[in-house]
N, CA, C and O atoms as a GROMACS GRO file, in nm:
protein
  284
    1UNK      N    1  -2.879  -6.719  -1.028
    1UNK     CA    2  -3.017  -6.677  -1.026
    1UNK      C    3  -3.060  -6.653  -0.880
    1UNK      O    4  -3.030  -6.737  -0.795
    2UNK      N    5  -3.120  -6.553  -0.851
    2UNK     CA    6  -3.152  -6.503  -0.685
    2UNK      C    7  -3.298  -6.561  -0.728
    2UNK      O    8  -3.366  -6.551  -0.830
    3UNK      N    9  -3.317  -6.636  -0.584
    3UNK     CA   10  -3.457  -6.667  -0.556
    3UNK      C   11  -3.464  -6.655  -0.412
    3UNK      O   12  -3.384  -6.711  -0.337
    4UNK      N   13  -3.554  -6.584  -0.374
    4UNK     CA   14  -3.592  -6.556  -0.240
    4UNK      C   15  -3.653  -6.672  -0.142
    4UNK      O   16  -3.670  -6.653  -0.022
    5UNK      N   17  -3.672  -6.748  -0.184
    5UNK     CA   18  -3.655  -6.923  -0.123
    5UNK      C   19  -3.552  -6.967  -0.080
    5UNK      O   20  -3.562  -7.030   0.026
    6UNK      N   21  -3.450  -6.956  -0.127
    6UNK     CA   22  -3.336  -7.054  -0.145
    6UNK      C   23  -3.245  -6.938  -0.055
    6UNK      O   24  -3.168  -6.995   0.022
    7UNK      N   25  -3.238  -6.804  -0.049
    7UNK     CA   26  -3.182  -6.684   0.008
    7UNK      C   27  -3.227  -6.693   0.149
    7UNK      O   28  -3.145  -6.676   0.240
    8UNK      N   29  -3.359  -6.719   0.175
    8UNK     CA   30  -3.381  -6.758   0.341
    8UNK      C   31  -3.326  -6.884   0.347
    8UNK      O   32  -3.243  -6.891   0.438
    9UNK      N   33  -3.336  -6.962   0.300
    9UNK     CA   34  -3.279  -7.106   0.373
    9UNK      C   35  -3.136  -7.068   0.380
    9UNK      O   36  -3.081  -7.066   0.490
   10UNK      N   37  -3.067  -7.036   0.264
   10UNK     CA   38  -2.930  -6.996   0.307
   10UNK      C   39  -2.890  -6.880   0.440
   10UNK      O   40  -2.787  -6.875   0.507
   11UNK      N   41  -3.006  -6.797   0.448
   11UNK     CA   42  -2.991  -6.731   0.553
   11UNK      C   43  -3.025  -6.789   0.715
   11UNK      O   44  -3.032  -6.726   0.820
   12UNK      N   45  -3.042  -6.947   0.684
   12UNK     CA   46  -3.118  -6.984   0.823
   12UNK      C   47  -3.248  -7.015   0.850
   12UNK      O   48  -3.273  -7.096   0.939
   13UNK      N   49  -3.346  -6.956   0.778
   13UNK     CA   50  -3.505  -6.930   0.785
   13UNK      C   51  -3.547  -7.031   0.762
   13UNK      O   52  -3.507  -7.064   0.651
   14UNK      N   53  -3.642  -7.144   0.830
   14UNK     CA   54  -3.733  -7.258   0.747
   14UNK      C   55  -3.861  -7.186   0.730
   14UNK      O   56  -3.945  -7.225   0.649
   15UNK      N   57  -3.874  -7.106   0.787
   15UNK     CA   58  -4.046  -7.075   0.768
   15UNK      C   59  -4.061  -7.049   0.645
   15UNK      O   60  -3.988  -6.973   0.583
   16UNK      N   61  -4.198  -7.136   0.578
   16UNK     CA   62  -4.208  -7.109   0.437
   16UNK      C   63  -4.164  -7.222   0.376
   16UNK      O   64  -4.183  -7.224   0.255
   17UNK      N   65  -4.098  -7.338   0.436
   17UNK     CA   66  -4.090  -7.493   0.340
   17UNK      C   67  -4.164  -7.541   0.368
   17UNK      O   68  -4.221  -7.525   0.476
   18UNK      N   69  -4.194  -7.618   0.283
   18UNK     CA   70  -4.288  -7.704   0.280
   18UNK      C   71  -4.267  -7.878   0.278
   18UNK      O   72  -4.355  -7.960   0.254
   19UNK      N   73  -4.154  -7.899   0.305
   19UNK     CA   74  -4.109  -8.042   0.255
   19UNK      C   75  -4.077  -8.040   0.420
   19UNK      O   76  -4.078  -7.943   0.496
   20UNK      N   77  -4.048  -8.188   0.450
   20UNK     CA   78  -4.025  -8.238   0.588
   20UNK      C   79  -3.868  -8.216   0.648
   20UNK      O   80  -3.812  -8.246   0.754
   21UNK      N   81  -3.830  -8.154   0.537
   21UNK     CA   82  -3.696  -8.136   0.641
   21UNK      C   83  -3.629  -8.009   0.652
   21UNK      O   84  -3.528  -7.974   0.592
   22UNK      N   85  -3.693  -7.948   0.730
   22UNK     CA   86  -3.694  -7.805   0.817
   22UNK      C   87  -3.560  -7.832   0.887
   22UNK      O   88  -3.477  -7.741   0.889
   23UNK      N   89  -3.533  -7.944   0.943
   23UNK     CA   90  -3.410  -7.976   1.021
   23UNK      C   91  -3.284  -7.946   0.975
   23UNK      O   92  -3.194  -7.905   1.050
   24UNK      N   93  -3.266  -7.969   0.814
   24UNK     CA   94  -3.162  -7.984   0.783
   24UNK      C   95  -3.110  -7.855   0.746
   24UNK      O   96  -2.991  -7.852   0.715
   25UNK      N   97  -3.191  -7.720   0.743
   25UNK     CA   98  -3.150  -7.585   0.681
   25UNK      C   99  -3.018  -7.560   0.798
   25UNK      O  100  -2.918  -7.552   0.727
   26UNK      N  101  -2.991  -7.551   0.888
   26UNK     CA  102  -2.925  -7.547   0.931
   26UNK      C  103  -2.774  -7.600   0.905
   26UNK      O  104  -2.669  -7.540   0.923
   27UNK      N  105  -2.796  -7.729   0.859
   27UNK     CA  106  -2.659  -7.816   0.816
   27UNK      C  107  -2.607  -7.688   0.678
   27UNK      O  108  -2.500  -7.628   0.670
   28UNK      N  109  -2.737  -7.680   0.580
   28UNK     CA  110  -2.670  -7.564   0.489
   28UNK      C  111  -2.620  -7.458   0.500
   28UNK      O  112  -2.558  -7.398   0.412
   29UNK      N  113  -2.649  -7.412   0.646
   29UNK     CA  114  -2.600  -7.258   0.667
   29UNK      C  115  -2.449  -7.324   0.694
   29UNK      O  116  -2.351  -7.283   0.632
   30UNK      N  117  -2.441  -7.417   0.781
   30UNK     CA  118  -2.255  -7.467   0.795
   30UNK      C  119  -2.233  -7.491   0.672
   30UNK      O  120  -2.111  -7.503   0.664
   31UNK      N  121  -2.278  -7.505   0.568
   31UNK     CA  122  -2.168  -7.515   0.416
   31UNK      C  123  -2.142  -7.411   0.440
   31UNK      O  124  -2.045  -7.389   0.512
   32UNK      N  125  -2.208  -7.319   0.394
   32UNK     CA  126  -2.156  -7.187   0.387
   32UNK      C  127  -2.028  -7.082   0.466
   32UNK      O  128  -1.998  -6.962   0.459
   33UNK      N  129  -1.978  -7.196   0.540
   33UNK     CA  130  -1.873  -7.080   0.610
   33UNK      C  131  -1.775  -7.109   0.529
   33UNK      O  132  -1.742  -7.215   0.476
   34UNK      N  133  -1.699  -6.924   0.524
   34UNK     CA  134  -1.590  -6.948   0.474
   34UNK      C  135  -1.597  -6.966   0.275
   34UNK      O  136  -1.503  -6.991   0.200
   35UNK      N  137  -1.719  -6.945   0.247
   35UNK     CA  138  -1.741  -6.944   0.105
   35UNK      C  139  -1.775  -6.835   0.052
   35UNK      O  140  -1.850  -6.764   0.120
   36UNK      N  141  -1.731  -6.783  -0.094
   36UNK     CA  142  -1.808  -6.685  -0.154
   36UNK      C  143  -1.930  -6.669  -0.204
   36UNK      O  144  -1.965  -6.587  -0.289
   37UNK      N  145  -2.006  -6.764  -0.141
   37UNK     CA  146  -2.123  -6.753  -0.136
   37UNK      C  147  -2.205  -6.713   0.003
   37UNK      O  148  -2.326  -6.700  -0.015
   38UNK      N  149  -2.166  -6.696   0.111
   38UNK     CA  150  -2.106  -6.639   0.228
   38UNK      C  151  -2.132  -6.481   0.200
   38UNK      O  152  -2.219  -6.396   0.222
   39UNK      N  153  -2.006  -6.493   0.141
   39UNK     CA  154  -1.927  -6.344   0.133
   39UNK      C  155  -2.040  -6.225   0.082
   39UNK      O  156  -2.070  -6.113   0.124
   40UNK      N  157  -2.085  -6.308  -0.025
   40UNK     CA  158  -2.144  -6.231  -0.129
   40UNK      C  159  -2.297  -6.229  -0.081
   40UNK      O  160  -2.350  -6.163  -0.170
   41UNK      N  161  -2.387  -6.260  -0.001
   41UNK     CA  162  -2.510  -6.335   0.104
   41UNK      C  163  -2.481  -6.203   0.166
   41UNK      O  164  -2.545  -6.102   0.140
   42UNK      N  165  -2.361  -6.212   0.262
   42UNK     CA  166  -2.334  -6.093   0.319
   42UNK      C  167  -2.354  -5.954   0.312
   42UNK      O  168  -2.395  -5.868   0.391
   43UNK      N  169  -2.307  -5.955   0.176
   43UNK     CA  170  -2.279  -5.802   0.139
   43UNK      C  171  -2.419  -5.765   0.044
   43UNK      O  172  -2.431  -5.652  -0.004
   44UNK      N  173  -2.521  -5.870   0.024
   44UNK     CA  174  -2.680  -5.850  -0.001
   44UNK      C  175  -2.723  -5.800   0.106
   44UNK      O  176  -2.783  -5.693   0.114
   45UNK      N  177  -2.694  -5.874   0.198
   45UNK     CA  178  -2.769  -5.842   0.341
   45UNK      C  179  -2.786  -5.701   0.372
   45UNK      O  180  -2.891  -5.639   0.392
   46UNK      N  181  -2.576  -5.630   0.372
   46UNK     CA  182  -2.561  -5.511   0.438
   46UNK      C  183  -2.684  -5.389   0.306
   46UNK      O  184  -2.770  -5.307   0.338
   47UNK      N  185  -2.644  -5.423   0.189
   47UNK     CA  186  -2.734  -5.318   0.102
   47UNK      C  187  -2.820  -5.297   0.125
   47UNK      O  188  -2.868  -5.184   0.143
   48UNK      N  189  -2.895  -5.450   0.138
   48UNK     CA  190  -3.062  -5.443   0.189
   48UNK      C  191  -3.095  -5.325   0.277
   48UNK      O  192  -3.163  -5.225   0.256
   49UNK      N  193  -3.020  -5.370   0.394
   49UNK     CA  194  -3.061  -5.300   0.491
   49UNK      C  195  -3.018  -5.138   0.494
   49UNK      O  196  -3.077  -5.053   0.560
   50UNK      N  197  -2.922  -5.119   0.423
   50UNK     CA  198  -2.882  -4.949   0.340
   50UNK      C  199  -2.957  -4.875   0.228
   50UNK      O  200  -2.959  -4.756   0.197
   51UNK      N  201  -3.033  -5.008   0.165
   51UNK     CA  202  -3.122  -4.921   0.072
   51UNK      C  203  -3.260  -4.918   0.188
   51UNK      O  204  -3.298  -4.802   0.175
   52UNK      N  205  -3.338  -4.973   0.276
   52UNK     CA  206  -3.439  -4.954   0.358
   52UNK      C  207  -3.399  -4.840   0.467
   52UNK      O  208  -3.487  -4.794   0.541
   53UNK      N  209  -3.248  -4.792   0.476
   53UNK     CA  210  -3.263  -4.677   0.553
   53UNK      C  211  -3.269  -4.587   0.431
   53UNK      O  212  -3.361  -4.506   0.444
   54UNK      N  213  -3.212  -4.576   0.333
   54UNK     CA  214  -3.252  -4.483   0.243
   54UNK      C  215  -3.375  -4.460   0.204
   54UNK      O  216  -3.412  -4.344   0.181
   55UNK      N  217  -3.456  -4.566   0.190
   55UNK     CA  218  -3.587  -4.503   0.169
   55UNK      C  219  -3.647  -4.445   0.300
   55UNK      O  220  -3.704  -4.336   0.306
   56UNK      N  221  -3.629  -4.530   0.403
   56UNK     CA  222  -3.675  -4.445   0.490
   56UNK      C  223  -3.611  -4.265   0.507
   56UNK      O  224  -3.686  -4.197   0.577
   57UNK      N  225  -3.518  -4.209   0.466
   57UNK     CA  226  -3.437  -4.111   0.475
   57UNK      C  227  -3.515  -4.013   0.394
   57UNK      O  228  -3.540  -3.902   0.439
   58UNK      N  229  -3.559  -4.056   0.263
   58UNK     CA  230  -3.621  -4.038   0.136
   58UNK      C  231  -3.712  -3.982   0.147
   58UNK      O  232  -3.726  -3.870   0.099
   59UNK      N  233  -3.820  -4.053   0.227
   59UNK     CA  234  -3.986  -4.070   0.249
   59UNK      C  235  -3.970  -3.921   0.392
   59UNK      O  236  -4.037  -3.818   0.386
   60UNK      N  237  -3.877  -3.950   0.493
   60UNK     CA  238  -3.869  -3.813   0.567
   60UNK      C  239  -3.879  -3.679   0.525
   60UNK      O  240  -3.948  -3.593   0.579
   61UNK      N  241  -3.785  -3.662   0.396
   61UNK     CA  242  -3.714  -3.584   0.285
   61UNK      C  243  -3.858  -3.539   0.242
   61UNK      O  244  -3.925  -3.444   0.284
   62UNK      N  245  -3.887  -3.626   0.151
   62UNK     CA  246  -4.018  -3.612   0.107
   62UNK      C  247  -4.125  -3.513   0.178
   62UNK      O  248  -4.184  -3.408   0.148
   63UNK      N  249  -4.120  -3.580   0.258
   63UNK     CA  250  -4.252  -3.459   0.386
   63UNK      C  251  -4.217  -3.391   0.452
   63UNK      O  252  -4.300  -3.329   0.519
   64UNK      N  253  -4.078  -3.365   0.468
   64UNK     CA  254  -4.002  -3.244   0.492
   64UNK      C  255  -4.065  -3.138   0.369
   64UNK      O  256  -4.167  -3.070   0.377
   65UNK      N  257  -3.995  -3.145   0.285
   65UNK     CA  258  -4.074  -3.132   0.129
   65UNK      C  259  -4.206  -3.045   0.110
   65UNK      O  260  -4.230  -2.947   0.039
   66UNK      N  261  -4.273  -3.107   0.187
   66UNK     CA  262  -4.410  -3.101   0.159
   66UNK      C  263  -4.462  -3.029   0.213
   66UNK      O  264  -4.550  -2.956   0.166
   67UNK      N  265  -4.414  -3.029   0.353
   67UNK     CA  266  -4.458  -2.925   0.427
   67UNK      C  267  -4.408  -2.741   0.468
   67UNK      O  268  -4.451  -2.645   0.531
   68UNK      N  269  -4.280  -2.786   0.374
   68UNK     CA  270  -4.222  -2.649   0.331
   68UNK      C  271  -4.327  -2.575   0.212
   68UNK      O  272  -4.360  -2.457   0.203
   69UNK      N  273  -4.365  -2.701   0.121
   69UNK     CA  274  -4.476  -2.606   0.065
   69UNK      C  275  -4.627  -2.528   0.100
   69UNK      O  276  -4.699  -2.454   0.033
   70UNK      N  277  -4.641  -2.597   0.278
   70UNK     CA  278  -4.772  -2.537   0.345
   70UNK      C  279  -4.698  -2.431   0.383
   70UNK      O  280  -4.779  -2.348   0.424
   71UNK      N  281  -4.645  -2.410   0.388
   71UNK     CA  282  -4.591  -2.249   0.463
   71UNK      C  283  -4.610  -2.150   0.416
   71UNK      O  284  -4.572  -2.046   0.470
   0.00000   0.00000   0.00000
């Protein structure tokens, strides 16, 4: 189950807990080496950031688009 809570702490992030131990997110990112949970964190990451250039690519496209129709 993806929860976007638990995806920043695994990514490192405390901002956004609320319980007193901000300290320890860190110890969880060291589980993670070397796991397919790692692996797979990873390869969320790279999409993420491949589907946000695509939209940005998209949204260019788009008003490219648009302004071929003022002509």
């Amino acid at each position: 189950m993806y929860c976007k809570h638990r995806i920043r702490i695994l990514q490192g992030l405390a901002d956004g807990i609320v319980s007193e131990n901000t300290a320890d997110v860190q110890k969880v990112v060291e589980w993670l080496a070397g796991t397919d949970v790692e692996e797979a964190l990873r390869a969320v990451s790279t999409l993420e950031k491949e589907a946000d250039r695509i939209k940005s690519a998209l949204s260019a496209a788009k008003h490219a688009l648009s302004r071929c129709f003022l002509d």
